[in-house]
MIMIRO-66237 format. One record per residue (C-alpha): residue in three letters; y, z, x. Coordinates in steps of 0.05 Angstrom, whole numbers, padded with zeros to 5 digits, always signed. Each point is the difference from the previous one (the first is absolute). Layout:
N
alaYZX/...
END
This chain:
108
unk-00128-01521+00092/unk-00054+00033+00031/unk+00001+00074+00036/unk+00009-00034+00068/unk+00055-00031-00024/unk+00023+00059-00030/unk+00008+00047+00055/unk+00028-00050+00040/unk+00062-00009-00059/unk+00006+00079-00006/unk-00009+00003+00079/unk+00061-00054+00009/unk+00046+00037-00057/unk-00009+00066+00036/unk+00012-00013+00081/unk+00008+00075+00019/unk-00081-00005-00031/unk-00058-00016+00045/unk-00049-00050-00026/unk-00063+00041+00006/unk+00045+00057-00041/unk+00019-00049-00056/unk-00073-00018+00002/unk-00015+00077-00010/unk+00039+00005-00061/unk-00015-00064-00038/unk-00079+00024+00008/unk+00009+00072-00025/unk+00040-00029-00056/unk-00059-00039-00021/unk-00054+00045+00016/unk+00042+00044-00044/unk+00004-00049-00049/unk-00070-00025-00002/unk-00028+00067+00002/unk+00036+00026-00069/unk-00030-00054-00030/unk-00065+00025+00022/unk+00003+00059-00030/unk+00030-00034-00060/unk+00064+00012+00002/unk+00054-00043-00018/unk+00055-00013+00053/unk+00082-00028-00020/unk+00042-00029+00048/unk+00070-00005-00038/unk+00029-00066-00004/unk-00065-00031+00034/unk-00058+00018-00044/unk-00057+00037-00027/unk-00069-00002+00029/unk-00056+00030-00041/unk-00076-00003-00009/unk-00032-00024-00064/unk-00069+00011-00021/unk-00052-00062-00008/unk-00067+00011-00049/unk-00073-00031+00024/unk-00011-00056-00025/unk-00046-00063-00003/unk+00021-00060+00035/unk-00026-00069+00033/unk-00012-00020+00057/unk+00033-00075-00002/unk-00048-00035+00040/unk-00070+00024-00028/unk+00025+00020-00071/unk-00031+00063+00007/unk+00020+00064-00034/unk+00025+00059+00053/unk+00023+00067-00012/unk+00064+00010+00027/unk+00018+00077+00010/unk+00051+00030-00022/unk+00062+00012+00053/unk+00077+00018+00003/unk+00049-00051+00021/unk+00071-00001+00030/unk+00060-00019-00048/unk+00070-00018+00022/unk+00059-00001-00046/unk+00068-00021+00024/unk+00064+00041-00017/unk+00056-00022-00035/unk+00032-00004+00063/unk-00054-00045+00036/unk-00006-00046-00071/unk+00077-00020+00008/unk+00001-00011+00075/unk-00055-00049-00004/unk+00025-00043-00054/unk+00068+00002+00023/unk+00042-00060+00029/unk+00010+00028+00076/unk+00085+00006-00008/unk-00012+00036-00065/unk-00055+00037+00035/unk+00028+00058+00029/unk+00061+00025-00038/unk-00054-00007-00062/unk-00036+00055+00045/unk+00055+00042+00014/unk+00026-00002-00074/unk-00072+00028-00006/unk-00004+00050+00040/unk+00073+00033-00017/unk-00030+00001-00073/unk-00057+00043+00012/
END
C-alpha cells in the first residue's frame, strides 16, 4: 500500500472526513514520526510496531565494477520491528485471522 492509497482507505472508512483533511492527518503523523527519529528517538505504535534508528560505523568497501576500495561513511538507518500483534495477523489463515486479533487485543 502506498500513502495514496492510504488516505484514500482512511478517507472511504471515515465519510463525515474530507479527503484533503484525511490527507492532513496521515502527513503530520509521519512528519511526526519521521522527525523523532531524527532526533533519535525511538517511536511504538502498540500492536503495529517499533520504529527506531541504529547506528552504522565507516567502513571500507568495493566498488563492484572496478574493485576498488571506497570509504563508506558512517550513517544511521531506519529499523522496523513488527508487534506481536502485526507477527500473528500476517501469518494467520484469513478466518482465523481476526478473532486471533481480538483474543489479542482483550489480553493486553
Amino acid at each position: 500500500m502506498i500513502r495514496f492509497e492510504l488516505i484514500a482507505h482512511v478517507a472511504k472508512q471515515n465519510p463525515h472526513l474530507y479527503a484533503k483533511d484525511v490527507e492532513a492527518v496521515v502527513d503530520a503523523i509521519i512528519d511526526r514520526i519521521a522527525g523523532a527519529l531524527v532526533d533519535g528517538d525511538r517511536v511504538e505504535l502498540r500492536d503495529f510496531g517499533t520504529f527506531a534508528t541504529k547506528e552504522l560505523c565507516a567502513r571500507i568497501g568495493r566498488n563492484p565494477r572496478t574493485g576498488q576500495s571506497v570509504t563508506v561513511a558512517a550513517k544511521r538507518n531506519v529499523q522496523f520491528k513488527p508487534g506481536k500483534a502485526m507477527r500473528v495477523r500476517m501469518n494467520l489463515k484469513p478466518a482465523v485471522q481476526e478473532r486471533e486479533v481480538e483474543r489479542l487485543l482483550q489480553a493486553s
